[in-house]
N, C-alpha and C positions, 0 to 999 in steps of 0.2 A: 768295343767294350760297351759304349753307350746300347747298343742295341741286345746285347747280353743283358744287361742290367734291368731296360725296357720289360724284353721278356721274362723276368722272373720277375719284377711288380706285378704283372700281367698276370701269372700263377698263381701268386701271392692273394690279390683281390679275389680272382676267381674262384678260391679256398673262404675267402669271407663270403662275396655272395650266394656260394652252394648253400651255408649255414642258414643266411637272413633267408633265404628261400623255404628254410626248414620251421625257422622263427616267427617270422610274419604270419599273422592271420591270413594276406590275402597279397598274392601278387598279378599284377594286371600285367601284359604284355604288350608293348606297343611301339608304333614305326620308328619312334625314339628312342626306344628301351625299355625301360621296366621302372612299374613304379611299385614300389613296396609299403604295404597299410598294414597298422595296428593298431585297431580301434582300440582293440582291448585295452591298452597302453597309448592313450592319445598325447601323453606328458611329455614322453619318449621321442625327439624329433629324429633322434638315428634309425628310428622303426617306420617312419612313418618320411619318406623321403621320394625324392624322382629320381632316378640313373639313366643319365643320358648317354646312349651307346652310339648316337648317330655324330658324326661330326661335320663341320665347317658353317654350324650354326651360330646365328648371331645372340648377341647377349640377350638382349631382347626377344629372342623368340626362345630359348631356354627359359626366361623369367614368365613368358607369357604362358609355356607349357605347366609350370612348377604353380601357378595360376590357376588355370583351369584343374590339373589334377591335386591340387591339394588344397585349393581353395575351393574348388568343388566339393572335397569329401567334411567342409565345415573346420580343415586347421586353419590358426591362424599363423604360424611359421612356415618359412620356405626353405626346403635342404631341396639340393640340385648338389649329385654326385656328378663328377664330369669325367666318366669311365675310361676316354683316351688321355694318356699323360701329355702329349704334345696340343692335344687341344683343352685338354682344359688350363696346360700353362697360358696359352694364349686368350682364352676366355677369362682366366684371374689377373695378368694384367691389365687389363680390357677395361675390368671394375675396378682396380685400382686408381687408375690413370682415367678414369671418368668418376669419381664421387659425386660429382653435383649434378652425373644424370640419373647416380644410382646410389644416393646417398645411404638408403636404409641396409642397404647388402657389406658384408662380409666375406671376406675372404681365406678360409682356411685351407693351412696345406696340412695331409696327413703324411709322415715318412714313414717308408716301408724299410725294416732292418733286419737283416738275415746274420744269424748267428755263424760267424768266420772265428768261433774262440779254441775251437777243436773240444776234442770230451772234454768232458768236467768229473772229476774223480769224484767218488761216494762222499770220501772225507771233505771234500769243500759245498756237499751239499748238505751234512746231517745237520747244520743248523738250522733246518728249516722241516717240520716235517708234513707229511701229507691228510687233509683231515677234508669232509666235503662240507659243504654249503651250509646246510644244517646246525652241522658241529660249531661253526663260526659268525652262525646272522647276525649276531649284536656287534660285533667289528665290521663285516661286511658292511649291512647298513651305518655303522658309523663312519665310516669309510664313505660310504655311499653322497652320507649328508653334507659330511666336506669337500668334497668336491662338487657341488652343485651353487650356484650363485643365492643368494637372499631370496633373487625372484624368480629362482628355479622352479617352484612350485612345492615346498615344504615338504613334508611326509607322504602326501600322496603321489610324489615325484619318487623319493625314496622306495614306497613300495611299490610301483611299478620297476623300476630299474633293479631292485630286487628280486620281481617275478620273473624278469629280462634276463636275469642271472641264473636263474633255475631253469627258466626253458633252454639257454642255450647249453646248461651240463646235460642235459636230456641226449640234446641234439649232438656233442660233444665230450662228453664226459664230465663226470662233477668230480672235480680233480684239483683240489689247492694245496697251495703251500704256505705256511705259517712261519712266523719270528716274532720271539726269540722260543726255541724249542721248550724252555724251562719258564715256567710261569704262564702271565696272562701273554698271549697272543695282539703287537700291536703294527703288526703288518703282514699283509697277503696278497696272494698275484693266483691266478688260474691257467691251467694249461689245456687249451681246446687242441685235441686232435682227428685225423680223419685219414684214411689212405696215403701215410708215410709223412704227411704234415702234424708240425706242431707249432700253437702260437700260445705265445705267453704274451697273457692280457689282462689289465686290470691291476698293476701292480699298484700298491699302495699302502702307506705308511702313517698313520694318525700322529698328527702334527707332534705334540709332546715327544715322542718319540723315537723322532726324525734326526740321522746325524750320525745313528748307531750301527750300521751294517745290514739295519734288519733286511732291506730294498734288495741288497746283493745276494743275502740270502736265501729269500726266496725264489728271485731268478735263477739264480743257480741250480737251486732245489727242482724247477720246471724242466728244465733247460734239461739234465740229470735224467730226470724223468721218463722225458723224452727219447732221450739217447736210449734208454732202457728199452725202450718200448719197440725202436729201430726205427724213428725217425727222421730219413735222411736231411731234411729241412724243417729250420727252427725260424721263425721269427716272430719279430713283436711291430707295433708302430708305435708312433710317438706325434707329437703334437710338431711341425718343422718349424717353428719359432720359438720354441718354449724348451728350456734346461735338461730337460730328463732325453732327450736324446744325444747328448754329448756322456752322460752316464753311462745308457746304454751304449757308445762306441768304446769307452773305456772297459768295460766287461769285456767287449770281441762281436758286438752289433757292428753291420757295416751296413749303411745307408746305399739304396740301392735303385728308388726311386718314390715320386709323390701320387697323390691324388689330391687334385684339386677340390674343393667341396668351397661351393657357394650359399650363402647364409644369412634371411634373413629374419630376423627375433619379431613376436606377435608383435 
């Protein structure tokens, strides 16, 4: 089973990287992997990162790579993707269980969740309905603004991760879902698809009016979507230490495997 699971994170990722590949201004290729640059979007550390594909590398020599290629190109943040699951679990233990040789790094896990809910009938999606990017920029970006920290980078962090959001419905479709159907719209999620995949991403719900169903309903509304369209695989990810994927397993998300992401802040 564990090795079932493996290989469909493995798909999974490699359905995002096709995209960032589409996204990026510029991808370099090298003995280690792939490093991905967007200058355009220098705010954006998810745009602008290292994917390590090599493994049984030491911590320090991932950090010395993420180094030279991103401290090379003038960022001052460090993302190192750690593209195998069993070596990047053992490269984020590594930094955990060593803080005081690697104090400034972070450790993030992404979880990957594949939709086991079976269809979703029309009636449990019409509360949410389908509108694109345009239709919605002032929630999107407010959306946008809440979720980023004090020292994210203000408004010009916002419009970048809002050009972020245009280019990738380009790349994937510009395809959202809104709640509540009747009135002002205070929640939305987006459904990127591509050759039989669907992921619903970006879900999100403006605090005041958090607590209301809205969240489910626009999931639902992708998910629907999806199914429409004949997408035999659905999923989303989630943050693996943070609430909203215990959400997503209650909907019919089932957690299926991580990526490691190593992290450290200007």
């Amino acid at each position: 089973m564990e090795g079932q699971t493996t290989s469909d994170r493995d798909a999974l990722l490699a359905f995002e990287l096709a995209l960032d590949e589409q996204v990026c201004d510029e991808i370099h290729r090298e003995r280690w992997g792939r490093l991905f640059l967007t200058p355009s979007t220098p705010l954006i550390w998810d745009a602008n990162w290292v994917a390590i594909e090599a493994v049984g590398l030491s911590v320090d020599q991932v950090v010395a790579i993420a180094d030279d290629a991103l401290g090379g190109e003038g960022f001052g943040h460090r993302t190192i993707g750690l593209l195998d699951e069993a070596d990047g679990r053992r490269l984020g233990e590594e930094v955990e269980a060593g803080r005081a040789r690697w104090p400034r790094w972070e450790v993030e896990r992404t979880r990957y969740m594949l939709w086991r809910g079976g269809p979703v009938t029309p009636g449990a999606a019409a509360g949410a309905p389908e509108v694109r990017l345009a239709e919605i920029a002032d929630l999107r970006r407010a959306l946008i603004a809440e979720s980023i920290p004090a020292d994210g980078g203000g408004e010009a962090a916002v419009d970048q991760l809002f050009e972020n959001d245009r280019r990738y419905g380009i790349a994937a479709g510009d395809r959202w879902f809104v709640a509540p159907a009747a009135g002002e719209p205070r929640s939305a999620c987006r459904l990127l698809r591509a050759d039989g995949v669907g992921q619903v991403e970006e879900v999100g719900t403006l605090a005041p009016a958090r607590g209301r169903g809205h969240a489910t309903a626009v999931v639902l509304a992708a998910i629907a979507a999806a199914q429409a369209a004949g997408d035999a695989t659905i999923f989303l990810t989630a943050d693996a230490a943070d609430w909203p994927q215990l959400f997503y397993a209650r909907l019919g998300f089932e957690a299926i495997g991580d990526l490691t992401v190593l992290r450290r802040r200007p």
